[in-house]
Structure formats: C-alpha cells, structure tokens
C-alpha positions as CSV (number, residue, x, y, z in Angstrom):
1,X,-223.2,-6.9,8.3
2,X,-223.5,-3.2,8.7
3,X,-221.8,-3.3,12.3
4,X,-218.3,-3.3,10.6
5,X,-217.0,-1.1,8.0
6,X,-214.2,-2.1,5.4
7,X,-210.5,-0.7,6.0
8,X,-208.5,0.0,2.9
9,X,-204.8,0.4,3.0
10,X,-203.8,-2.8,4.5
11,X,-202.2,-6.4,2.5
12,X,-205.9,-8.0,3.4
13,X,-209.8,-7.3,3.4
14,X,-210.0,-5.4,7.3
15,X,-213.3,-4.2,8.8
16,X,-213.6,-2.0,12.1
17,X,-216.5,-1.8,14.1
18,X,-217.8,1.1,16.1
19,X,-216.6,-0.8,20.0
20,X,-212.9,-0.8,18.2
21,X,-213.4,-4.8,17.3
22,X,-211.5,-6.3,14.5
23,X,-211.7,-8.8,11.8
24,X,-209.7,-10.0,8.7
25,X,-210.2,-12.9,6.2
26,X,-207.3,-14.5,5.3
27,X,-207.7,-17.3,3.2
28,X,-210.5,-20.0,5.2
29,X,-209.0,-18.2,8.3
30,X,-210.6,-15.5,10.2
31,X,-209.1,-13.1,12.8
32,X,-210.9,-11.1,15.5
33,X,-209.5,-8.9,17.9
34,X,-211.8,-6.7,20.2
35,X,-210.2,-4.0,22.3
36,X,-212.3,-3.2,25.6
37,X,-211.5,0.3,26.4
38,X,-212.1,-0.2,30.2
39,X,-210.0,-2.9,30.5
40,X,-207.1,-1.6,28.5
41,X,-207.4,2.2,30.0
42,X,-204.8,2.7,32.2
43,X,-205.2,3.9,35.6
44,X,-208.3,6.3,35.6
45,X,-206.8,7.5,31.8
46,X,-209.2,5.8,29.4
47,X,-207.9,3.9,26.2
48,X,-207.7,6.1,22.8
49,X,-207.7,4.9,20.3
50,X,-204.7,7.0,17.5
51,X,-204.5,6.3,13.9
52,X,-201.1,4.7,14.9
53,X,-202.6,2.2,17.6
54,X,-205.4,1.2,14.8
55,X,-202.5,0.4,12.6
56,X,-200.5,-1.6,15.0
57,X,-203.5,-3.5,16.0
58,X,-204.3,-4.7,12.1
59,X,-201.0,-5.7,12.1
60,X,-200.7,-7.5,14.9
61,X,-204.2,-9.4,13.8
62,X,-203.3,-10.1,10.2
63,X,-199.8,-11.4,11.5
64,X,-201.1,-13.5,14.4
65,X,-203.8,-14.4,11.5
66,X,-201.3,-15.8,9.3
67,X,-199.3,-17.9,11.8
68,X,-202.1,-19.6,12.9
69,X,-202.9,-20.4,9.2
C-alpha cells in the first residue's frame, strides 16, 4: 500500500516505511524487520537512522530472508 515506498539498489524488490519498517519478497517468502527507535536508542541518545545503517539492515533482512527459505 502507500505506507511503504520501493528501494532500488538492492539484489530484491525492498520497500521502507516511514517508522523505519522493512519488507522484502523473496520468492513465496516475505521478510519484515521493524526498527523501534526507542527501544534501539541508546542511553538518552535516540536511534538514527544513516544511509549505512539502512543498508546493513536490508542486508541483514534479505540474508536472514533467504536462509529461512
């Protein structure tokens, strides 16, 4: 729906919502991976969220993905 928003550059279809959840479709399998910024900020230091920590949290969603397939 129009809560996500497709993510190119990756090896599969990636969509990003606006709360920093995740999805991928890999084959019949789907991934989903939401990131709670209160409960991953550390300390009274919220979570931000970099270009690089988007990337290493597709990553980690379309490898877990694919094991699981």
């Amino acid at each position: 729906g129009g809560r996500y928003h497709r993510l190119d550059g990756f090896d599969e279809e990636v969509w990003r919502s606006a709360d920093d959840s995740f999805l991928t479709r890999i084959g019949t399998w789907e991934g989903m991976i939401a990131i709670d910024d209160k409960i991953a900020a550390t300390s009274s230091v919220p979570l931000k969220m970099t270009d690089a920590k988007v990337r290493d949290t597709i990553t980690f969603l379309i490898a877990t993905t694919r094991e699981l397939q």
